[in-house]
C-alpha distance (Angstrom), angle and dihedral (degrees) to the residues before:
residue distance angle dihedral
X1 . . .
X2 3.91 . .
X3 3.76 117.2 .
X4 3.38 119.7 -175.0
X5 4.42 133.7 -170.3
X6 3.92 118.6 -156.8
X7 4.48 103.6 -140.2
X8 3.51 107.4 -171.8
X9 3.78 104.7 -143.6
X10 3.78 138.0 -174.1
X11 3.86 125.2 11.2
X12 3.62 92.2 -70.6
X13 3.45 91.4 56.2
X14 3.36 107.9 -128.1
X15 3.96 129.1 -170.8
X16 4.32 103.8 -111.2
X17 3.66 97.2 169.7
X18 3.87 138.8 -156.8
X19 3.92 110.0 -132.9
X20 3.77 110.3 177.0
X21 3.94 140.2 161.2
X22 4.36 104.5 -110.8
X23 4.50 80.1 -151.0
X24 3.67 101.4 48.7
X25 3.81 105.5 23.0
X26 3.68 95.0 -136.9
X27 3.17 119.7 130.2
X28 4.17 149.9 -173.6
X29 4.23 131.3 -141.6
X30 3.43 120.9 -139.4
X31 3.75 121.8 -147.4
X32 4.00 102.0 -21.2
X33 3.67 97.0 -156.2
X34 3.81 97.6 170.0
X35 3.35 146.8 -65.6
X36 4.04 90.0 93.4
X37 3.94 96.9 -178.1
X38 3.79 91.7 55.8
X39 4.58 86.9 60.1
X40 3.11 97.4 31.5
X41 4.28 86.7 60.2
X42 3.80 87.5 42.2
X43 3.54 85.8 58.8
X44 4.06 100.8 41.7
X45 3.87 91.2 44.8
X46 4.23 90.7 54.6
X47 4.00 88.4 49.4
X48 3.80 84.1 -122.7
X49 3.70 133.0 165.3
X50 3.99 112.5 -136.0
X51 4.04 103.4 -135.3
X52 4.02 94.2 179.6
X53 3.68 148.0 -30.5
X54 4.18 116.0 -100.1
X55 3.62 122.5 -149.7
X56 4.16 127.1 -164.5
X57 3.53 87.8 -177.0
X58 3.34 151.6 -38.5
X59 4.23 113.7 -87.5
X60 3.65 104.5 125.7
X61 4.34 94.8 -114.0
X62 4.41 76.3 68.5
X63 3.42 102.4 44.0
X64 3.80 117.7 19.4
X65 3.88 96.3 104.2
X66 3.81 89.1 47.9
X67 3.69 109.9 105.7
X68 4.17 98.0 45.0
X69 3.82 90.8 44.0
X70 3.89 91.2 49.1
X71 4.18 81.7 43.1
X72 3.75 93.3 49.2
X73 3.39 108.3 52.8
X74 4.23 93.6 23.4
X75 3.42 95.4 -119.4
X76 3.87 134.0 141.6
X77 3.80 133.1 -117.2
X78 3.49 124.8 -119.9
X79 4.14 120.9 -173.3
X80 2.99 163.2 50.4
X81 3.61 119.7 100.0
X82 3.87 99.5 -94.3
X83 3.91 87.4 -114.2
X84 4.11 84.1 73.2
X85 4.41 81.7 68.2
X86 3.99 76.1 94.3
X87 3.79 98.1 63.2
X88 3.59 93.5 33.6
X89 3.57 92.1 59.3
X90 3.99 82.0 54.9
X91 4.09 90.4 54.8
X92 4.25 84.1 112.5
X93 4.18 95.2 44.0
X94 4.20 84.9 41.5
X95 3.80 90.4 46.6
X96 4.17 93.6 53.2
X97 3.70 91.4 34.5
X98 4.32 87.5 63.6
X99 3.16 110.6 19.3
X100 3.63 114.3 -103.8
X101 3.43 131.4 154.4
X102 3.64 117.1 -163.0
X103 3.51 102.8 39.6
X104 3.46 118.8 140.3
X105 3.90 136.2 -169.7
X106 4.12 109.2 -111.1
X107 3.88 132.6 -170.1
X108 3.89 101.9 -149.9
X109 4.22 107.6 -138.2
X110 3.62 93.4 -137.2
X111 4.22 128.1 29.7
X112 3.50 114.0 -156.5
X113 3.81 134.0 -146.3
X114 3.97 139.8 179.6
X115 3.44 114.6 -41.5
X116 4.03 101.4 9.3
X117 3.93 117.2 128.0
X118 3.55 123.4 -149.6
X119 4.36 123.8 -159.5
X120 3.58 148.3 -131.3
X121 3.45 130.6 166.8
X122 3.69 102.6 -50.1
X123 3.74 92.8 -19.4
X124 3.66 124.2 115.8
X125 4.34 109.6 -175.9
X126 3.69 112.9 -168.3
X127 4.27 109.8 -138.3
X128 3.57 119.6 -136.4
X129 3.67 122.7 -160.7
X130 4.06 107.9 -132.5
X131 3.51 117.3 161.7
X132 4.29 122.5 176.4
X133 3.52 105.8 93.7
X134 4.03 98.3 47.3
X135 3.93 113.7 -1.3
X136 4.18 97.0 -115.0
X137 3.91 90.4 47.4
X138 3.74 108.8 160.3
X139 4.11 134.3 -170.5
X140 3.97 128.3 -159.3
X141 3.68 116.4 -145.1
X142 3.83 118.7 -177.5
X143 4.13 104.7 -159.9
X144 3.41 100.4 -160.8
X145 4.02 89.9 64.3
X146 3.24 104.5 30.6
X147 3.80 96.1 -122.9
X148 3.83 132.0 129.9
X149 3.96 125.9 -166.5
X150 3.96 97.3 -151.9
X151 3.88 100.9 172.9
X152 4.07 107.7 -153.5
X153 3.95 98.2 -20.3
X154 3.69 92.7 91.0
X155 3.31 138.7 27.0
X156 4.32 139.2 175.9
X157 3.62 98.7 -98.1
X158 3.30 93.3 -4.3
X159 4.37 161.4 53.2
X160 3.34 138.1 -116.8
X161 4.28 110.1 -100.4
X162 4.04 116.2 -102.9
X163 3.60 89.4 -165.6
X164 3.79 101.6 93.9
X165 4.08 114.5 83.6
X166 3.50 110.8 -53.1
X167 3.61 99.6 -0.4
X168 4.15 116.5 141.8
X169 3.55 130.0 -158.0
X170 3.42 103.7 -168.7
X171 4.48 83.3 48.7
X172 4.01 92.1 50.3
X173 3.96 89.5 50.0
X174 3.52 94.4 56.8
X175 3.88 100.1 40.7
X176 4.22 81.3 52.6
X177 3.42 101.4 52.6
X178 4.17 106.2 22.0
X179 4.37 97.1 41.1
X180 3.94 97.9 21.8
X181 3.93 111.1 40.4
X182 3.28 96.0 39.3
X183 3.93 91.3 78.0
X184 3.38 88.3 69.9
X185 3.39 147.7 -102.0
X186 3.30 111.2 -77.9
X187 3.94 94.7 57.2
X188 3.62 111.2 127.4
X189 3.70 113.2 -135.1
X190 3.88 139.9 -156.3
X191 3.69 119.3 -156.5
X192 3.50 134.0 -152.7
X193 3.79 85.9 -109.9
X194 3.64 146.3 14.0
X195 4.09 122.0 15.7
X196 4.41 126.0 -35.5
X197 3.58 117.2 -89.9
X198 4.07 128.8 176.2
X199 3.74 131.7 -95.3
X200 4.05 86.5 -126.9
X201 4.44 89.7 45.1
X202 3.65 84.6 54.4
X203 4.29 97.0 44.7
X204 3.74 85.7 47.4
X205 3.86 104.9 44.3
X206 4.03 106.0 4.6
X207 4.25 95.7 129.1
X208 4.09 82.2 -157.9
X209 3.33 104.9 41.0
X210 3.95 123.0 0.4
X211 3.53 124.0 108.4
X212 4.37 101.3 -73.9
X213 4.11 84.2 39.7
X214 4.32 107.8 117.1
């Protein structure tokens, strides 16, 4: 069975989180932004075993902590959407821009697309391509649980911003409501920020996006 922890990292306290399989203890970060001591704790106090390092995308709140997590533990990287190469090649621009310290350019050992699956333990985590608020966007849905991590695609009451370089509106929209709400609406979600909502909570009430949204 999955289990999952919620780390608020960074000063805009974004949602790294802890996936992990309760038989085999192995386990899988999503979107390490910063604040490395604070995960890598997480994961000593569970007695886990870090498998690899997830990405959603590539804004520097996601992935700052990326390279000395994947160093720590020895593990690879797998995500973004290739078409996040863009803002990863901006990692040094994104670091001045807010402030962080540690940030470090990374290479990710495996890209993912649309329909690609990526393992731990006894966890399979179904990828979903949405891009809108970076162009390589990604979301992790585990089936069994009925729970997606969507990083900044989605939030409750709210959508990720298209207003940073080659964001789209019109792009993030679609991947919302045609690859996202489609898997029904009683899928739990996490966002990249703030607290978990439900596919069907957002169709119902979303002003941006739900079902009475323009």
């Amino acid at each position: 069975m999955l289990q999952f922890q919620i780390i608020p990292v960074t000063r805009f306290q974004q949602n790294c989180t802890l996936f992990w399989c309760d038989l085999t203890k192995q386990a899988a970060v999503i979107d390490p932004g910063g604040d490395i001591e604070l995960i890598i704790n997480a994961i000593t106090e569970k007695g886990l075993t870090l498998a690899k390092v997830l990405l959603t995308h590539a804004h520097i709140d996601h992935a700052g902590a990326t390279t000395p997590l994947a160093e720590h533990f020895s593990v690879d990287i797998e995500g973004p959407h290739q078409a996040d190469q863009f803002w990863i090649d901006l990692i040094p621009e994104q670091k001045e821009q807010f402030g962080f310290p540690h940030a470090e350019y990374f290479q990710p050992n495996r890209w993912l697309a649309q329909n690609d699956t990526v393992t731990f333990g006894e966890i399979t985590l179904e990828v979903y391509f949405c891009p809108g608020h970076t162009p390589g966007h990604v979301v992790f849905f585990h089936r069994e649980s009925n729970l997606a991590q969507v990083g900044d695609v989605l939030f409750k009451g709210s959508m990720g911003r298209t207003d940073f370089p080659r964001g789209d509106h019109a792009t993030l929209v679609h991947s919302i409501r045609e690859n996202l709400f489609p898997l029904g609406d009683d899928v739990r979600f996490i966002p990249g920020h703030g607290p978990m909502s439900t596919f069907g909570e957002e169709r119902r009430n979303n002003p941006f996006v739900g079902d009475n949204a323009p």
